[in-house]
GUMAR-670421 format. One record per residue (C-alpha): residue in three letters; z, x, y. Coordinates in pm, whole numbers, plus 50000, padded with zeros to 5 digits. Layout:
<pts>
<fitor = ala | Z = Z | X = X | Y = Y>
...
</pts>
This chain:
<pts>
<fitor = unk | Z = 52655 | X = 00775 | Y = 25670>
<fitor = unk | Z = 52846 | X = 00629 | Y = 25379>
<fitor = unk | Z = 53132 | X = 00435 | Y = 25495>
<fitor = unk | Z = 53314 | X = 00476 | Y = 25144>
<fitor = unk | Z = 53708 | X = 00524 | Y = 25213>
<fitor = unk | Z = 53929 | X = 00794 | Y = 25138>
<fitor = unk | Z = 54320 | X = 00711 | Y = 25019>
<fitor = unk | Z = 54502 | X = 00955 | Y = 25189>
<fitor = unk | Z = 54921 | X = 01016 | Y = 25092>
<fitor = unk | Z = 55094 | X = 00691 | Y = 25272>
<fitor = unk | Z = 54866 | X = 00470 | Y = 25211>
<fitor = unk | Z = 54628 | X = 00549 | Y = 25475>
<fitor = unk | Z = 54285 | X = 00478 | Y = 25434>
<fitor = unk | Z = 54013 | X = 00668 | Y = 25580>
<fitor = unk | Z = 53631 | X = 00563 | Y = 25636>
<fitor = unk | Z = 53386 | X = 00879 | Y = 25561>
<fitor = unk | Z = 53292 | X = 00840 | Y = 25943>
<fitor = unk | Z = 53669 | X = 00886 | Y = 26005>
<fitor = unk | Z = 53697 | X = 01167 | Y = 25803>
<fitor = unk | Z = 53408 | X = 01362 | Y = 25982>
<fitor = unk | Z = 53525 | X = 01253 | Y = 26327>
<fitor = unk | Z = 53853 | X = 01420 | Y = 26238>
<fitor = unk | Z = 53676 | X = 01709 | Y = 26071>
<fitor = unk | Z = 53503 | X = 01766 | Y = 26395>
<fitor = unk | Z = 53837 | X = 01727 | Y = 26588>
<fitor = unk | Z = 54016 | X = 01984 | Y = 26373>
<fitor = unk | Z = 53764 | X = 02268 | Y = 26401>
<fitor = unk | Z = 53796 | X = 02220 | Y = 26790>
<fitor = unk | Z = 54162 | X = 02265 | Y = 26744>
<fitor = unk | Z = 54135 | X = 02547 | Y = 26531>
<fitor = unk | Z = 53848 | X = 02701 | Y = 26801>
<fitor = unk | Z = 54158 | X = 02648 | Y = 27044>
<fitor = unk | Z = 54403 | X = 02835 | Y = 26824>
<fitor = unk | Z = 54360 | X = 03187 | Y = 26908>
<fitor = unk | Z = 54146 | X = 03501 | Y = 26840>
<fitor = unk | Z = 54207 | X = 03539 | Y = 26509>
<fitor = unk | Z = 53887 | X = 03486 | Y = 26211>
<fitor = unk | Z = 53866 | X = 03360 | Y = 25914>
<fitor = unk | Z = 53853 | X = 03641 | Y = 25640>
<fitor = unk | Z = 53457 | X = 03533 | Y = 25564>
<fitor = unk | Z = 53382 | X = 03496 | Y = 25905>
<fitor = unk | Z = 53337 | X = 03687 | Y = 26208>
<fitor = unk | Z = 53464 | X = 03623 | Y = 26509>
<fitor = unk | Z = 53357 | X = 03464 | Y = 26817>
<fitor = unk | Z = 53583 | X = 03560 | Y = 27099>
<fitor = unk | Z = 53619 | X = 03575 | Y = 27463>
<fitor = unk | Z = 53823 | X = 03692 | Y = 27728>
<fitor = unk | Z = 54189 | X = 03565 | Y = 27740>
<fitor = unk | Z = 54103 | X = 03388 | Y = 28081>
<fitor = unk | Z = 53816 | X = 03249 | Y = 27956>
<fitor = unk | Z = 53974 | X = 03097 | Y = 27665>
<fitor = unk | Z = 53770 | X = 02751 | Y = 27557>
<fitor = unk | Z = 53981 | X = 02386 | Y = 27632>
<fitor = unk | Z = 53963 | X = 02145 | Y = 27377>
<fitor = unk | Z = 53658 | X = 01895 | Y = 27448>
<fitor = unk | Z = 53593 | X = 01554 | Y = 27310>
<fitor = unk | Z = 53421 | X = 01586 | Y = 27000>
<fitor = unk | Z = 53015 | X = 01416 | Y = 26978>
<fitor = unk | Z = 53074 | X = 01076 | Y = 26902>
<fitor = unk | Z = 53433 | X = 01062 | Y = 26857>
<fitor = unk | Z = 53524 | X = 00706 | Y = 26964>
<fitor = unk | Z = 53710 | X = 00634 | Y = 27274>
<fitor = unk | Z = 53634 | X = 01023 | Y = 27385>
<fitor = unk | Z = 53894 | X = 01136 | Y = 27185>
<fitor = unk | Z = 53946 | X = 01485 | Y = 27252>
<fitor = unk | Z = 54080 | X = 01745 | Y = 27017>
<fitor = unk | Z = 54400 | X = 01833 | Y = 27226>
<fitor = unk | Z = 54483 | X = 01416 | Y = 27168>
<fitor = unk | Z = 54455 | X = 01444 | Y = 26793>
<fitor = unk | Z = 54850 | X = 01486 | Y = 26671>
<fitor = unk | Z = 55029 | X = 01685 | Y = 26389>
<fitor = unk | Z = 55046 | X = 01374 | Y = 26143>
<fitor = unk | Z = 54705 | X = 01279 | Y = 26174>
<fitor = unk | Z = 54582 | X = 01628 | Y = 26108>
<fitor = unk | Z = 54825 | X = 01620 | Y = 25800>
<fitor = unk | Z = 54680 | X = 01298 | Y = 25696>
<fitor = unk | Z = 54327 | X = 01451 | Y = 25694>
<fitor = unk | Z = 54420 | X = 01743 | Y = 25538>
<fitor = unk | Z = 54610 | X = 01538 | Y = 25230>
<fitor = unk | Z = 54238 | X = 01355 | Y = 25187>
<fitor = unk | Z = 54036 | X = 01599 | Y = 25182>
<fitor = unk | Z = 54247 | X = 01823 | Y = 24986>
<fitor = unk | Z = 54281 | X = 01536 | Y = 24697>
<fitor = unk | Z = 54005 | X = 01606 | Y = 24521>
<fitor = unk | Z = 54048 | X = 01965 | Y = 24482>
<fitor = unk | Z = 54405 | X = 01900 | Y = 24389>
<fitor = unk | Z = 54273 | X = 01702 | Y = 24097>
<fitor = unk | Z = 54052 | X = 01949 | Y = 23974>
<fitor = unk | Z = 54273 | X = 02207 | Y = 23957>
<fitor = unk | Z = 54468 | X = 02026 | Y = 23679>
<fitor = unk | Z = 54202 | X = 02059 | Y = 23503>
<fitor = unk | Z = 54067 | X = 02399 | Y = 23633>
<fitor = unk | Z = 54442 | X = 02614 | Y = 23668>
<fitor = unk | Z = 54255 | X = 02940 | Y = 23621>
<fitor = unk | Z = 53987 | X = 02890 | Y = 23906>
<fitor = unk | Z = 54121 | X = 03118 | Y = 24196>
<fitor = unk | Z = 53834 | X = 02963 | Y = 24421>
<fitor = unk | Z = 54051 | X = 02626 | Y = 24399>
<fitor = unk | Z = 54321 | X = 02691 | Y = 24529>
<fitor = unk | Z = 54177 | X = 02930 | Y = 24794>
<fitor = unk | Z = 54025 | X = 02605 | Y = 24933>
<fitor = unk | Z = 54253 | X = 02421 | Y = 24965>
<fitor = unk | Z = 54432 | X = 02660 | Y = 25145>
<fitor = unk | Z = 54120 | X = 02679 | Y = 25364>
<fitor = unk | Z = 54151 | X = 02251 | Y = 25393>
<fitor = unk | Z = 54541 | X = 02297 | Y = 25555>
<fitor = unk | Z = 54454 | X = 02626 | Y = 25731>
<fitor = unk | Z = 54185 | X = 02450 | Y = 25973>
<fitor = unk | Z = 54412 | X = 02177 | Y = 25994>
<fitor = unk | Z = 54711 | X = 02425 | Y = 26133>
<fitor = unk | Z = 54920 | X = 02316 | Y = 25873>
<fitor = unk | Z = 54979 | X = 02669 | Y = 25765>
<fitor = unk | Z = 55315 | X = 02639 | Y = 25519>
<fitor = unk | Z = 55098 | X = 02467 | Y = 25282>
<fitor = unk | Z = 54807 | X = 02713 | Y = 25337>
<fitor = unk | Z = 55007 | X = 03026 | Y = 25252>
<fitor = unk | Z = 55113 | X = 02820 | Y = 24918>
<fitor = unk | Z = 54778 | X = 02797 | Y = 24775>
<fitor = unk | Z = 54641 | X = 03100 | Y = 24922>
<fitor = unk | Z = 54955 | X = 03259 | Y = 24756>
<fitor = unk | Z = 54862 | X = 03087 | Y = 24417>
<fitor = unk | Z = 54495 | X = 03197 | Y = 24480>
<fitor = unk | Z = 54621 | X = 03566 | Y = 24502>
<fitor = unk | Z = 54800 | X = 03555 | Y = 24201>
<fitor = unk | Z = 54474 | X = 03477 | Y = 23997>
<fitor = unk | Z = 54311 | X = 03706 | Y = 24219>
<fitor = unk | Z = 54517 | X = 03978 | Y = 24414>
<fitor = unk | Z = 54179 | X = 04132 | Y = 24502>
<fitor = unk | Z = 54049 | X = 03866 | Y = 24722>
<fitor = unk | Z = 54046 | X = 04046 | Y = 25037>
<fitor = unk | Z = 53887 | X = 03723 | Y = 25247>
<fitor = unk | Z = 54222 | X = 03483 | Y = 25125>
<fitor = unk | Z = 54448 | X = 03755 | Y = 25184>
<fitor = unk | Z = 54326 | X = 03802 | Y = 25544>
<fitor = unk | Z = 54326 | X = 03375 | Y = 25585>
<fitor = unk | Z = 54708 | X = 03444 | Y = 25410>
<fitor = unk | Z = 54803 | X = 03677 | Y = 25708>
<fitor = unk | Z = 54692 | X = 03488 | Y = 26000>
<fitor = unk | Z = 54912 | X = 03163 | Y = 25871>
<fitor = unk | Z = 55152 | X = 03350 | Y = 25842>
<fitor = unk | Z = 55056 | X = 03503 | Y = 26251>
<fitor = unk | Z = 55012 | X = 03139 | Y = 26346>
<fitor = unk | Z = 55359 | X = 03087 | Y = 26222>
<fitor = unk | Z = 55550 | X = 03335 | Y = 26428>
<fitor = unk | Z = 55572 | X = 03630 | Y = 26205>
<fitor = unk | Z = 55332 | X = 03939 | Y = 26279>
<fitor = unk | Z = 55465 | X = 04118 | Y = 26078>
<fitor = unk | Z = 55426 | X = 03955 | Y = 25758>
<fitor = unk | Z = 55123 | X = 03896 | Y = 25837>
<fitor = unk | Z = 55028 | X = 04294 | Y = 25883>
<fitor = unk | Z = 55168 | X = 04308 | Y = 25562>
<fitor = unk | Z = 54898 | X = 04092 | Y = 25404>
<fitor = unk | Z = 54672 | X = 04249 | Y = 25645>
<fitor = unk | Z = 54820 | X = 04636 | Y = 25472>
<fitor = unk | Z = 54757 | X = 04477 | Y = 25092>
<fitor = unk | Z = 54408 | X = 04346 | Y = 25183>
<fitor = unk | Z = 54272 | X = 04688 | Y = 25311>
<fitor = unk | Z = 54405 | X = 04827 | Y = 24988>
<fitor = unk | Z = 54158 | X = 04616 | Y = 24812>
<fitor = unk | Z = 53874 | X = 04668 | Y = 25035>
<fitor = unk | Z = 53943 | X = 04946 | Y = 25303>
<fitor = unk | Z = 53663 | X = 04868 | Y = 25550>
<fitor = unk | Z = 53701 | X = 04458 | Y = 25541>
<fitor = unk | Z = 53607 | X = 04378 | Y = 25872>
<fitor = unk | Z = 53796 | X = 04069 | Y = 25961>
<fitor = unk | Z = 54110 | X = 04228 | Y = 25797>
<fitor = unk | Z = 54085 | X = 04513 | Y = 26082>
<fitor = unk | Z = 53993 | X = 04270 | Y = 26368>
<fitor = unk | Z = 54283 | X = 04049 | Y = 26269>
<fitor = unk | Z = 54521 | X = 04353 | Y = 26274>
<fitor = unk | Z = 54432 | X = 04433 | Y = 26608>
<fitor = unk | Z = 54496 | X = 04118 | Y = 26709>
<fitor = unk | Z = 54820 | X = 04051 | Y = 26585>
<fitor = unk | Z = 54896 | X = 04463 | Y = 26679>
<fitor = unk | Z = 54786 | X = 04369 | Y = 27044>
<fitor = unk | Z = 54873 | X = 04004 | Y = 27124>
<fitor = unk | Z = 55177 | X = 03988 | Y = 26833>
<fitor = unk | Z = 55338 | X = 04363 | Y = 26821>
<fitor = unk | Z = 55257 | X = 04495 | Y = 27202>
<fitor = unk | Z = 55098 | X = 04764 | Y = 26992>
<fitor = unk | Z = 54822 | X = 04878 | Y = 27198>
<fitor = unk | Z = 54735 | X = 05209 | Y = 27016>
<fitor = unk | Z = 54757 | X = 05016 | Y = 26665>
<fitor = unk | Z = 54537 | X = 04785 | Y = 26789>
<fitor = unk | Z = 54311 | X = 05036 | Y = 26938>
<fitor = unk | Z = 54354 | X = 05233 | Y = 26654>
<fitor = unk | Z = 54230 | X = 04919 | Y = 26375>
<fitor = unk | Z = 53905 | X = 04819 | Y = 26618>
<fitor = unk | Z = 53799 | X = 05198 | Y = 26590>
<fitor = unk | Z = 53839 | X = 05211 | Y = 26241>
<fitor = unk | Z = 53651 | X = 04832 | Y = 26224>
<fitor = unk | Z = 53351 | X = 04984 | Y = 26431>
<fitor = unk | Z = 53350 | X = 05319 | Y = 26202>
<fitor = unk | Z = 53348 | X = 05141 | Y = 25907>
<fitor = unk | Z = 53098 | X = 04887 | Y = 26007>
<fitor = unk | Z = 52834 | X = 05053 | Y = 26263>
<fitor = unk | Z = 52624 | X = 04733 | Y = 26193>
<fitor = unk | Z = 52881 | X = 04456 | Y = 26275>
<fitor = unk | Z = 52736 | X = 04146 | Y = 26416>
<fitor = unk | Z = 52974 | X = 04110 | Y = 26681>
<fitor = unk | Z = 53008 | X = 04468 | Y = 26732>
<fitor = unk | Z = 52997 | X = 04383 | Y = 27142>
<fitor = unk | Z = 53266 | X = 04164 | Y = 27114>
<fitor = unk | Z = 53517 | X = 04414 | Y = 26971>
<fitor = unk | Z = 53395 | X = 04678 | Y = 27238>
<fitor = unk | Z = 53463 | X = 04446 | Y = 27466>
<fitor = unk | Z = 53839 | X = 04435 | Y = 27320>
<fitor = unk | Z = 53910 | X = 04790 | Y = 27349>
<fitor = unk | Z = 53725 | X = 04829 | Y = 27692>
<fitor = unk | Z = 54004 | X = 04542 | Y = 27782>
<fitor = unk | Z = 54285 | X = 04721 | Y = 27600>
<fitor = unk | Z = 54204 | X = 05049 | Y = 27732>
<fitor = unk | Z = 54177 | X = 04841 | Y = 28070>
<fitor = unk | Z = 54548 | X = 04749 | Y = 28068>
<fitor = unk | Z = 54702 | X = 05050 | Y = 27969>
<fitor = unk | Z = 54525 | X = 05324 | Y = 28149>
<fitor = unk | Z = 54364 | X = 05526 | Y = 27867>
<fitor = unk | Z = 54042 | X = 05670 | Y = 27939>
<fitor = unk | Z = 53690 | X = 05544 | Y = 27785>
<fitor = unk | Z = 53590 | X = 05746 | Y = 27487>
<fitor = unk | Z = 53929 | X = 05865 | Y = 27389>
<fitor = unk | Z = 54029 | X = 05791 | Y = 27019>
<fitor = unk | Z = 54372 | X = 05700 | Y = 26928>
<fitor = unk | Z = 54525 | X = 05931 | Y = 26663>
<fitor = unk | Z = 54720 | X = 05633 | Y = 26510>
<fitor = unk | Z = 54590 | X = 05507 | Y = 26180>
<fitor = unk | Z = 54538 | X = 05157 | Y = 26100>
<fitor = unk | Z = 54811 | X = 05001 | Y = 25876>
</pts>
């Protein structure tokens, strides 16, 4: 591996091994976030109690675990690997993917202000983008406000009624964010309906078996409550 260095904002200078180590350190962070998936992704989840602990990542020197790795540093790595993007898209103003990565670059790095910025100027090239809308609305989860985010999550469906991260993500934020068991109920059903052959079909039956589970509603009964 290259050992070619990377000028981050401040002067800080990062190694390409650096970079990766830190790579690797934010994507156990972001593992540790929460339930919620990235719109082109689907999820991996488990129960609450059984929620994964940040581990050291391969080869990180020192054993440096994920839960050690602190709010400037992951700034710092998002600023350098975000620089070259930024550059392009002086050059490149009308390329919607652009700025959607970027967003991507602080989103991992749980520096959401500055992901709902370019996500928000990737939208406004393309409104339609139901995968950076749904990446829009869980920032805006992570940052304490459900309900802009089912707001996003309301304009994304628009565009693409049956996106499946879109509905899992509602039910998250309708379960774990509104206390809103039927919604959430309600957005898993209409998830499963819409996508009989989703690859982690188990894990959202799971979900509602736990749902129903805590509030007493009896298997096989479908929640009159739409999704939105």
């Amino acid at each position: 591996m290259s050992n070619a260095k990377v000028s981050g904002q401040g002067g800080t200078n990062w190694t390409s091994s650096q970079a990766y180590t830190m790579a690797v350190l934010c994507l156990l962070v972001g593992l540790a976030a929460g339930y919620l998936v990235r719109g082109s992704s689907a999820p991996s989840v488990a129960p609450v109690s059984q929620q994964a602990t940040p581990t050291a990542a391969p080869g990180a020197p020192g054993g440096v675990g994920a839960s050690q790795v602190s709010p400037e540093q992951m700034k710092r790595m998002a600023e350098a690997q975000a620089q070259p993007l930024l550059a392009r898209l002086k050059t490149e103003p009308n390329n919607a993917a652009l700025p959607a990565e970027i967003g991507n670059i602080y989103y991992d790095t749980q520096q959401y202000q500055e992901a709902i910025r370019y996500y928000g100027d990737s939208l406004k090239l393309n409104p339609a983008n139901a995968d950076v809308r749904t990446d829009m609305g869980t920032a805006y989860y992570y940052m304490g406000d459900s309900d802009r985010a089912l707001q996003e999550f309301n304009a994304s469906l628009k565009y693409n009624p049956t996106h499946a991260q879109t509905l899992f993500n509602m039910g998250m934020v309708k379960w774990q964010g509104k206390m809103d068991s039927a919604g959430a109920l309600a957005a898993w059903q209409q998830l499963l309906k819409a996508n009989p052959n989703y690859p982690e079909r188990a894990k959202v039956e799971e979900l509602i078996a736990q749902v129903r589970e805590h509030q007493n509603i009896p298997p096989g009964t479908t929640t009159s409550k739409a999704a939105k």
